[in-house]
C-alpha positions in Angstrom: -47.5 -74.7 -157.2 -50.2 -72.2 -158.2 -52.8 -73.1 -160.6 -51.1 -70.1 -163.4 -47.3 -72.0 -162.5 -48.9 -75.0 -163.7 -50.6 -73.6 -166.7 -47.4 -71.9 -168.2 -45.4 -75.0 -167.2 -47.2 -77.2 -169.6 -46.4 -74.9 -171.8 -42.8 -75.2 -171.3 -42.2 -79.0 -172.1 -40.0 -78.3 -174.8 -37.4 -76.1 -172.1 -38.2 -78.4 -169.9 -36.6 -81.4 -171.9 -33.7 -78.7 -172.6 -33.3 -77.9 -169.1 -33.2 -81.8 -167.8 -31.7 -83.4 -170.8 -29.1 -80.5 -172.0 -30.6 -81.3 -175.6 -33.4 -79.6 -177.6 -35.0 -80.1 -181.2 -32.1 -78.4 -183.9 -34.9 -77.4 -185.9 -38.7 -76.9 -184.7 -41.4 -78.8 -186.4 -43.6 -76.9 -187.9 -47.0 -77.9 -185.8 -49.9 -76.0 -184.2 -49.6 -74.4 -181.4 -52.1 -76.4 -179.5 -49.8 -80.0 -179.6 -47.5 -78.3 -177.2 -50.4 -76.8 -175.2 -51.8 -80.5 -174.8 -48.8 -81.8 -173.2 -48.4 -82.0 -169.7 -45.2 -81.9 -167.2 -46.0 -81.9 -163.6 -43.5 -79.1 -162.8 -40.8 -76.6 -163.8 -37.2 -77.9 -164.2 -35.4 -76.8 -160.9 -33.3 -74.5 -162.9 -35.7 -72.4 -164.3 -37.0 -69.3 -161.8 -40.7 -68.2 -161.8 -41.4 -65.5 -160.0 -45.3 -63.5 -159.5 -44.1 -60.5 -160.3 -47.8 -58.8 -159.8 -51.4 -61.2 -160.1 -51.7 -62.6 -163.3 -47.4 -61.4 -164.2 -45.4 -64.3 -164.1 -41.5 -63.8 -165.0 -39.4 -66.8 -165.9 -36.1 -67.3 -166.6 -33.6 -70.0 -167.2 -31.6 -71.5 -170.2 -32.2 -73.2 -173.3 -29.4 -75.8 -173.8 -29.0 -77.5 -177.6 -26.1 -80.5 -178.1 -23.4 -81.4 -176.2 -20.2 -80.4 -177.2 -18.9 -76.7 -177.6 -16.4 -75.7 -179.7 -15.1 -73.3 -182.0 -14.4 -74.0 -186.2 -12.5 -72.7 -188.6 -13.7 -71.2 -191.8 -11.9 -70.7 -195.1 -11.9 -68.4 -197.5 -9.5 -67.6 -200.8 -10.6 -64.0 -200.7 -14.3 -64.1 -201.6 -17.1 -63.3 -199.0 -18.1 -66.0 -196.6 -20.5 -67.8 -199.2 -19.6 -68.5 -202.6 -21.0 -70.9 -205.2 -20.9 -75.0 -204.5 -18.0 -74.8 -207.3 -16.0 -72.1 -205.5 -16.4 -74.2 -202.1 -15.2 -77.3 -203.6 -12.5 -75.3 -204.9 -11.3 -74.0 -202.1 -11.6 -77.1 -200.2 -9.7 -79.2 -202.8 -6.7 -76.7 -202.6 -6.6 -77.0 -198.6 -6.8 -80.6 -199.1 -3.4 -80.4 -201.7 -2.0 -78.3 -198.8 -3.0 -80.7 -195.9 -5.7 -79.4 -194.4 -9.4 -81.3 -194.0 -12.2 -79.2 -194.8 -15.6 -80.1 -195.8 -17.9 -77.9 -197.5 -21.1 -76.3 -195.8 -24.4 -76.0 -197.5 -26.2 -72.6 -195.8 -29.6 -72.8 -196.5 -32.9 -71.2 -195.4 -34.2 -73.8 -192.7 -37.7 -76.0 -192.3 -39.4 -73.0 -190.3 -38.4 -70.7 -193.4 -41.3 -70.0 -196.9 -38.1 -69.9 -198.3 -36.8 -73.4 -196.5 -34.8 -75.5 -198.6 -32.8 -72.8 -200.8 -29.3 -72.3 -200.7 -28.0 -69.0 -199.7 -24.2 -69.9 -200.7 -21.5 -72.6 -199.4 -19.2 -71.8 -196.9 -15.4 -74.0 -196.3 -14.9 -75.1 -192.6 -11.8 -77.4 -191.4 -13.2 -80.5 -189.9 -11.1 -80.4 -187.1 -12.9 -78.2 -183.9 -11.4 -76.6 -180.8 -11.7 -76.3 -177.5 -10.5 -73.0 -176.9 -10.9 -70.0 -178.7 -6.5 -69.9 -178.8 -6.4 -73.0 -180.8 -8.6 -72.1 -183.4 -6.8 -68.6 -183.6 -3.4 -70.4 -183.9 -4.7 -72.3 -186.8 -6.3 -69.2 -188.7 -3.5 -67.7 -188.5 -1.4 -70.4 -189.9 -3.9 -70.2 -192.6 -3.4 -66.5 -192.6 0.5 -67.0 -193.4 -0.6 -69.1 -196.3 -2.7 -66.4 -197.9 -6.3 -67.5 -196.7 -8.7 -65.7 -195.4 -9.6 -67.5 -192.2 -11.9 -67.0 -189.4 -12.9 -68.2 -186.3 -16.7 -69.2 -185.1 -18.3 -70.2 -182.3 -20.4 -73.3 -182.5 -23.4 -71.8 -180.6 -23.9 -68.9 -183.3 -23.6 -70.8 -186.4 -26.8 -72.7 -187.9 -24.4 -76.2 -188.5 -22.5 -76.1 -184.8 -24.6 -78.5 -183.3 -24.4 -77.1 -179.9 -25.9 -73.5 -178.3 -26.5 -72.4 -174.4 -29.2 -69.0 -174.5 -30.2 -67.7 -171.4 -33.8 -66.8 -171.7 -36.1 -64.5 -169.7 -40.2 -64.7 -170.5 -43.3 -62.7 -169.4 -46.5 -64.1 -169.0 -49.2 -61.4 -168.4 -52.8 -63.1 -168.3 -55.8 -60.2 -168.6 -58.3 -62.0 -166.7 -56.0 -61.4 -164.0 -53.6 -58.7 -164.4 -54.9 -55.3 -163.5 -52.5 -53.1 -165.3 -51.8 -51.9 -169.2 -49.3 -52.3 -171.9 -48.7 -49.4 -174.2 -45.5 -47.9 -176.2 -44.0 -44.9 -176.4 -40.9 -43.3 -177.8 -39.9 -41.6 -174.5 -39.2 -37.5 -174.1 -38.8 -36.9 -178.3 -39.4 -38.8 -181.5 -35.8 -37.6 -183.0 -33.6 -39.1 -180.2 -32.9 -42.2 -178.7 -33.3 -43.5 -175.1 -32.9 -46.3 -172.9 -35.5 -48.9 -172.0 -34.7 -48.2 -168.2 -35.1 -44.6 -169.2 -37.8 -44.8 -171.1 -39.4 -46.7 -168.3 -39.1 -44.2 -165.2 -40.3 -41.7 -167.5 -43.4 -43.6 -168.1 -43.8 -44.9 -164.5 -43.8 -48.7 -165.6 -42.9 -51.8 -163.4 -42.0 -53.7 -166.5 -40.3 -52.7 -170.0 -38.8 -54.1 -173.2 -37.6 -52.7 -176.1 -39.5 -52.0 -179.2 -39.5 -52.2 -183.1 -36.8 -51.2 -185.6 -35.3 -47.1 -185.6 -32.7 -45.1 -187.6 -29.1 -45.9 -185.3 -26.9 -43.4 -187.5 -26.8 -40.2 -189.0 -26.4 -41.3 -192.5 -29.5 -43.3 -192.4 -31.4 -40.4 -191.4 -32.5 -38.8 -188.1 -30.9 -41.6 -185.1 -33.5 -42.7 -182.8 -36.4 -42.1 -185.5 -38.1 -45.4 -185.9 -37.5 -47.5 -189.0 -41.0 -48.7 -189.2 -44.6 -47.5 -188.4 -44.8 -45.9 -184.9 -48.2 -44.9 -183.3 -48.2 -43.4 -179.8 -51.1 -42.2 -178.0 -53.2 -42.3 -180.8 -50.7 -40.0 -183.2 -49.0 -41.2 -186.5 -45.6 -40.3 -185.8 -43.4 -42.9 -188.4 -44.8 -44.4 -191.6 -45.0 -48.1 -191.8 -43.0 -50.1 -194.0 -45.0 -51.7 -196.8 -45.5 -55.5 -195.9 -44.1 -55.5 -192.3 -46.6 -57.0 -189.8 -47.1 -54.6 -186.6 -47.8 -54.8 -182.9 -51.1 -53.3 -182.3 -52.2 -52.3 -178.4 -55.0 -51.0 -177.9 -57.2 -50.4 -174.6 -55.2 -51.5 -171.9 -53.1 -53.0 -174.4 -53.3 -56.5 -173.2 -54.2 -58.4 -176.3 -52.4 -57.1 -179.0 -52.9 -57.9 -182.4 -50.0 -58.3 -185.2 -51.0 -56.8 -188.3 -49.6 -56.2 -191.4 -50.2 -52.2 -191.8 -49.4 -49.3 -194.1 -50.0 -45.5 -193.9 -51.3 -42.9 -196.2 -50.2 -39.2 -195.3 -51.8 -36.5 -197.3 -50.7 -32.7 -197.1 -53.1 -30.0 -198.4 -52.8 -26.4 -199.2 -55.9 -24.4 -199.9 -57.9 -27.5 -201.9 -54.0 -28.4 -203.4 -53.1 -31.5 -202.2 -50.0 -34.3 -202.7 -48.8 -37.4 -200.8 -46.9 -37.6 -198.2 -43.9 -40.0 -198.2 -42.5 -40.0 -194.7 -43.0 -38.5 -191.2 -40.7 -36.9 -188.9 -37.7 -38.5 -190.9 -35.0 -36.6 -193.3 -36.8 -36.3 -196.4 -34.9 -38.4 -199.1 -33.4 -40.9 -196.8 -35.1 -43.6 -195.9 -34.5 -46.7 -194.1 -35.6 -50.5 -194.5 -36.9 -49.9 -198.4 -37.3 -50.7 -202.1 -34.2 -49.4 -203.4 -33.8 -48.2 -206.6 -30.8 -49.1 -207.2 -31.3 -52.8 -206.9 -35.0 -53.1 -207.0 -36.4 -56.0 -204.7 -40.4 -56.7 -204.6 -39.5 -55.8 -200.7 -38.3 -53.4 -199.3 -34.9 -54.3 -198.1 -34.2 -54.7 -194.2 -31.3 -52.6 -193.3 -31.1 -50.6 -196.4 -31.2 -46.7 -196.7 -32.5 -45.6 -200.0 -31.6 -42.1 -201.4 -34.8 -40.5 -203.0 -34.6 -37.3 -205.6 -38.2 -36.4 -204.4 -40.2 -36.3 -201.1 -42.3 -34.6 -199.1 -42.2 -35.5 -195.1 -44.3 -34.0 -192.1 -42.7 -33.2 -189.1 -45.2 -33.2 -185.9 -44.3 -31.8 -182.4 -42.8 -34.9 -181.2 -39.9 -33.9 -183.6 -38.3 -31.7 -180.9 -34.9 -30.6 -182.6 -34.9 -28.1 -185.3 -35.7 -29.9 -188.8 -32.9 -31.4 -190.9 -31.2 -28.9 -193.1 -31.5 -30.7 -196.7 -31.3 -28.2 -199.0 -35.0 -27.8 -200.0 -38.2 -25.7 -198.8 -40.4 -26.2 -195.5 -43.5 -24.8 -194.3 -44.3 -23.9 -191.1 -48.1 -24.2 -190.0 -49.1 -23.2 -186.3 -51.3 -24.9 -184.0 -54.7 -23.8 -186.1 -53.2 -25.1 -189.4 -52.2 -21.3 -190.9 -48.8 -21.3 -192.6 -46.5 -18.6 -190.7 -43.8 -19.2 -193.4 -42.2 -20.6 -196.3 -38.3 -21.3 -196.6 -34.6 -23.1 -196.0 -35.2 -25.7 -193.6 -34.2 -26.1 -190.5 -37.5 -24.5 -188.3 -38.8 -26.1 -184.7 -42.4 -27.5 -184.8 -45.0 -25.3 -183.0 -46.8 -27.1 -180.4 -49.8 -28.6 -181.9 -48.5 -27.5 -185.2 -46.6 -29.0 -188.1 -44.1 -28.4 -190.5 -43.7 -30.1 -194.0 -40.5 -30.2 -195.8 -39.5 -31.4 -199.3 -37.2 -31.6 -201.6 -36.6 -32.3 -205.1 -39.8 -32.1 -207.2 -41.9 -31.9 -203.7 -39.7 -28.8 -203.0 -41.0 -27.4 -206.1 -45.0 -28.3 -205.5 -44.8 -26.9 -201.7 -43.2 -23.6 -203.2 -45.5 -23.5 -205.5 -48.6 -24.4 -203.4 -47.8 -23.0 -199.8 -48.2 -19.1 -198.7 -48.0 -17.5 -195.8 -51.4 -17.0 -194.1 -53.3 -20.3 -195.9 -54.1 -23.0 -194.2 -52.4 -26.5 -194.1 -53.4 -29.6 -193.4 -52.0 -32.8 -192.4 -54.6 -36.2 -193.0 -53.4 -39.6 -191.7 -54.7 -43.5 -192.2 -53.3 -46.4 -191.1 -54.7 -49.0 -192.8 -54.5 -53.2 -193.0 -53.4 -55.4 -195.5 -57.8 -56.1 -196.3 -57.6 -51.9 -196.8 -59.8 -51.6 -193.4 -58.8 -48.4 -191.4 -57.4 -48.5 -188.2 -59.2 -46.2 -186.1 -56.5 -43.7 -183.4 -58.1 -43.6 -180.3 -55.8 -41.5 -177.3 -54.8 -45.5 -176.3 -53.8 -47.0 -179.3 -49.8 -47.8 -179.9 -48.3 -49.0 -183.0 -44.8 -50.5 -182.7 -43.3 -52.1 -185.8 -42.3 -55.5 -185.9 -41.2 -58.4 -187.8 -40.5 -60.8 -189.5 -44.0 -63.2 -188.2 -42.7 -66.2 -186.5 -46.1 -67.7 -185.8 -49.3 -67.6 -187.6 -52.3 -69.2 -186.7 -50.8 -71.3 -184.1 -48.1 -72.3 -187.0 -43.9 -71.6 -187.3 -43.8 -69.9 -190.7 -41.3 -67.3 -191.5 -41.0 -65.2 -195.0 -37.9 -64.0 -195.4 -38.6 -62.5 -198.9 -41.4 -60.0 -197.5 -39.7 -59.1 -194.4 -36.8 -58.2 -196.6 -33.9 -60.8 -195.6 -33.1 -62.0 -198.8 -30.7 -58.9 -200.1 -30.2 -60.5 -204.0 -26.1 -59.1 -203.8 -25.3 -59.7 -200.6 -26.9 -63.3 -199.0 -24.2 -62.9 -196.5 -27.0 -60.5 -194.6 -30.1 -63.6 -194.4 -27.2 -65.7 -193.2 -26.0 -63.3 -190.2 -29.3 -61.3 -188.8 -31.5 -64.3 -189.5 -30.1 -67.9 -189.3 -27.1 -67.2 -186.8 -27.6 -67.0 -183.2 -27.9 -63.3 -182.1 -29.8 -61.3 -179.2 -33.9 -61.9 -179.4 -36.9 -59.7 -178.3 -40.3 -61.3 -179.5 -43.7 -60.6 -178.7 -47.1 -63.1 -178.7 -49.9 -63.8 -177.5 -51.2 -67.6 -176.6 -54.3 -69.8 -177.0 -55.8 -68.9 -173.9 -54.8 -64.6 -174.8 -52.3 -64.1 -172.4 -49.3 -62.1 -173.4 -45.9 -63.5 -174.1 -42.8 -61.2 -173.9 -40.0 -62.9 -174.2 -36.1 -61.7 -174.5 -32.5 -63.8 -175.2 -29.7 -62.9 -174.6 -26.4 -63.4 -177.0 -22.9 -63.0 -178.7 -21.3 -64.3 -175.5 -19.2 -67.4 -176.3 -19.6 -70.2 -173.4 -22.5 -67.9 -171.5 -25.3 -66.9 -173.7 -25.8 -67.2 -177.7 -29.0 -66.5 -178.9 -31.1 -67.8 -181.4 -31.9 -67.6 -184.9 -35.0 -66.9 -186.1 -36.2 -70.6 -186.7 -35.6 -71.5 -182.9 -37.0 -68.1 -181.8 -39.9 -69.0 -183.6 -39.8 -72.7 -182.3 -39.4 -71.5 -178.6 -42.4 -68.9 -178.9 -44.6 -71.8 -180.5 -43.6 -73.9 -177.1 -44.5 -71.4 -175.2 -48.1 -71.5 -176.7 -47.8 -68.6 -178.7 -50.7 -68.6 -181.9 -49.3 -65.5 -183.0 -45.9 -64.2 -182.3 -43.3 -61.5 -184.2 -40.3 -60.4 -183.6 -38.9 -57.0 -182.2 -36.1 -55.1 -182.6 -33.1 -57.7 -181.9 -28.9 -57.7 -181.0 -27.4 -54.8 -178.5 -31.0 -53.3 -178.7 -32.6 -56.2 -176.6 -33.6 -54.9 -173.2 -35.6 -56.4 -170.6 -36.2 -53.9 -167.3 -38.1 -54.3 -164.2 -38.4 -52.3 -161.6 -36.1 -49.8 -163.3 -33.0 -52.1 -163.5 -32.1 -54.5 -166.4 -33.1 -58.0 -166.0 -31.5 -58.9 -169.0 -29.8 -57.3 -171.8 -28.6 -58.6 -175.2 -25.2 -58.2 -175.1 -24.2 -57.7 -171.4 -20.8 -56.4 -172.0 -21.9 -53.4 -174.0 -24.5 -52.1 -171.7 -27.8 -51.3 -172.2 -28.2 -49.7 -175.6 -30.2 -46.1 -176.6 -33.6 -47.4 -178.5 -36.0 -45.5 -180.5 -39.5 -46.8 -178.6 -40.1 -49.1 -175.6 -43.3 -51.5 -175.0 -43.9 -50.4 -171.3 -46.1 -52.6 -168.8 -47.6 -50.6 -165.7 -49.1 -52.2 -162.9 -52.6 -51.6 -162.2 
């Protein structure tokens, strides 16, 4: 075996151990990064493939096997959402009980990995008996159903408590002392519309791709394939960051990223008349993954659209469609920065130019302050959480990211900051972050080699992801010191070569994305 096969291998005890045994940790300790590093296995398990995809790009792939015995549950409800109170579990579970049926109650709480570990997110009802086959446990939901319950059926490999889960899992290791290409991102042909990673990837000429950091997937969240999170590409703010959220930083020939937690200041003046800018190149008012107003959270809210009375957004020419039509006032400035009007929205972006659009009380400033014939112009920082600027050179890409699932060689996972904890709804922690779904994450080990590493999921019996706790757990296994998440579900996408090598939910397809993290060779 080569010397960089043996490197990563020892990296790999932990899948290892799954591969061999069928049995991995349920929950990862949380331990520097450098006890799994220290470990040594003389050789992959058999059923795990390495490949040299180019010197200094290994590619590996194989499974990650937890528990023995698949099956699928049943879960009860009287009409409330899947987690209630302790008192509305035992409830529920006492009036089964009256009825026949054995149930226990289920405790869902944030896990070891988790700032938050230890709290209860709500309790849910399952029936003790389990199933073989997905049939069985329909027939008895629906028996449950004729009784006036709310019943339904779960597969033991996506649920935190089913003691069993099979993830296929594919990993890149790209080491810059010997790989001779570059990683950068980029949002493909236009910042408003969304593309596949294999698309994205012929049109950037890379041998290897994955997809990138949260975007907008519907029109009533704002403008689809916009991301949902800072995006820097090529140097050029093109999406505000989202206050809190740790980053992917590339710069140079992008091999040793840095993770970051980043946020942007966007200034617009007119003629020495000057206001901030909330957004870029997204519908002014609407805005995704935020504090919003309506329930106000310390954090902006993962997943939430907030509806704003007053903005101002720029537009640059990456924004290729005409503006969105909100009902306020845009200004059109040319390549040189002089406005060449003032009106309705709904304009194109000269080349090189901008346009700035508001509404509500920023309607009413740029009316007031913009003319045809002055001159605009747009000022952008990116700055850290220590206020230090990040300097835009023509290399540097910005993908957002999150939540951090390692830290100075450590598993530790905030779910308050990354916005996970929604205080009306904890049905939303308990699906995107402790149940198994699709993974992309993104690291970097002790020795700075780069870690790119996909899972697939949502496929009963094949593949079922991971949550975020054993994502976390596998990247610290893998060496990583410092590892985040990426975008996550149907938008997981792994391409070489131009053809998917593995996607997050294989029966759907490979899913349009707002950006891509693209490797070229050298």
């Amino acid at each position: 075996m080569p010397r960089s096969h043996g490197r990563l291998a020892a990296w790999l005890l932990a899948l290892s151990l799954a591969a061999v045994a069928c049995t991995a940790p349920a929950a990862p300790e949380v331990l520097p990064a450098s006890a799994a590093v220290a470990r040594e296995v003389s050789a992959l398990p058999e059923d795990w493939s390495v490949r040299e995809v180019e010197p200094g790009f290994l590619l590996y792939e194989g499974e990650v096997v937890r528990g023995e015995d698949p099956a699928w549950s049943v879960s009860v409800t009287a009409g409330q959402d899947w987690l209630g109170s302790r008192a509305e579990a035992e409830e529920v579970t006492a009036k089964l009980a009256d009825l026949g049926w054995a149930a226990e109650v289920v405790e869902i709480a944030w896990p070891e990995a988790f700032v938050q570990a230890g709290l209860a997110l709500g309790w849910k009802v399952v029936l003790r008996e389990r199933y073989a086959t997905r049939a069985r446990a329909e027939a008895r939901a629906a028996e449950l159903g004729d009784g006036g319950w709310r019943a339904s059926v779960e597969w033991s490999g996506a649920e935190p408590y089913g003691g069993y889960s099979r993830t296929r899992v594919v990993a890149a290791v790209l080491d810059p002392a010997e790989f001779r290409g570059s990683v950068e991102a980029t949002f493909g042909e236009r910042i408003d519309a969304a593309s596949t990673v294999a698309e994205m990837a012929r049109e950037g000429g890379a041998l290897f791709a994955v997809n990138g950091g949260y975007f907008v997937m519907e029109e009533a969240d704002g403008v689809p394939g916009t991301p949902a999170g800072i995006g820097v590409y090529g140097g050029r703010l093109e999406s505000e960051a989202v206050e809190g959220r740790a980053a992917v930083v590339l710069e140079g020939d992008g091999l040793s990223p840095s993770f970051v937690e980043l946020s942007t200041e966007v200034t617009v003046s007119v003629d020495g008349r000057v206001r901030e800018a909330e957004g870029v190149n997204r519908v002014p008012g609407v805005r995704r993954n935020c504090v919003d107003p309506r329930r106000p959270t310390r954090y902006p809210l993962h997943d939430v659209t907030c509806r704003l009375d007053s903005e101002l957004v720029v537009f640059t020419d990456a924004f290729r469609g005409s503006t969105p039509e909100t009902g306020g006032v845009e200004a059109v400035a040319d390549a040189a920065g002089l406005i060449t009007s003032v009106g309705a929205p709904g304009a194109e972006v000269p080349a090189g130019g901008h346009v700035v659009q508001g509404v509500g009380g920023a309607a009413a400033w740029l009316e007031e302050s913009a003319e045809v014939g002055e001159r605009l112009r747009v000022d952008t920082r990116v700055v850290d959480s220590g206020g230090g600027e990040l300097a835009l050179g023509e290399g540097t890409s910005v993908v957002n990211a999150g939540p951090r699932l390692v830290s100075g060689g450590l598993v530790g996972i905030d779910a308050e900051v990354n916005g996970l904890i929604h205080p009306d709804d904890p049905r939303f922690g308990y699906a995107w972050a402790l149940r198994g779904n699709p993974r992309m994450a993104m690291g970097v080990d002790g020795a700075g080699r780069l870690l790119l590493v996909g899972a697939s999921g949502r496929a009963p019996g094949e593949s079922d992801g991971f949550g975020l706790e054993a994502l976390a757990g596998l990247m610290r296994d893998l060496g990583a010191v410092e590892a985040v998440a990426l975008d996550g579900g149907g938008s997981v996408s792994m391409v070489l070569d131009g053809e998917p090598v593995l996607l997050g939910v294989s029966a759907r397809g490979e899913r349009s994305v707002g950006d891509a993290v693209l490797v070229r060779a050298g």
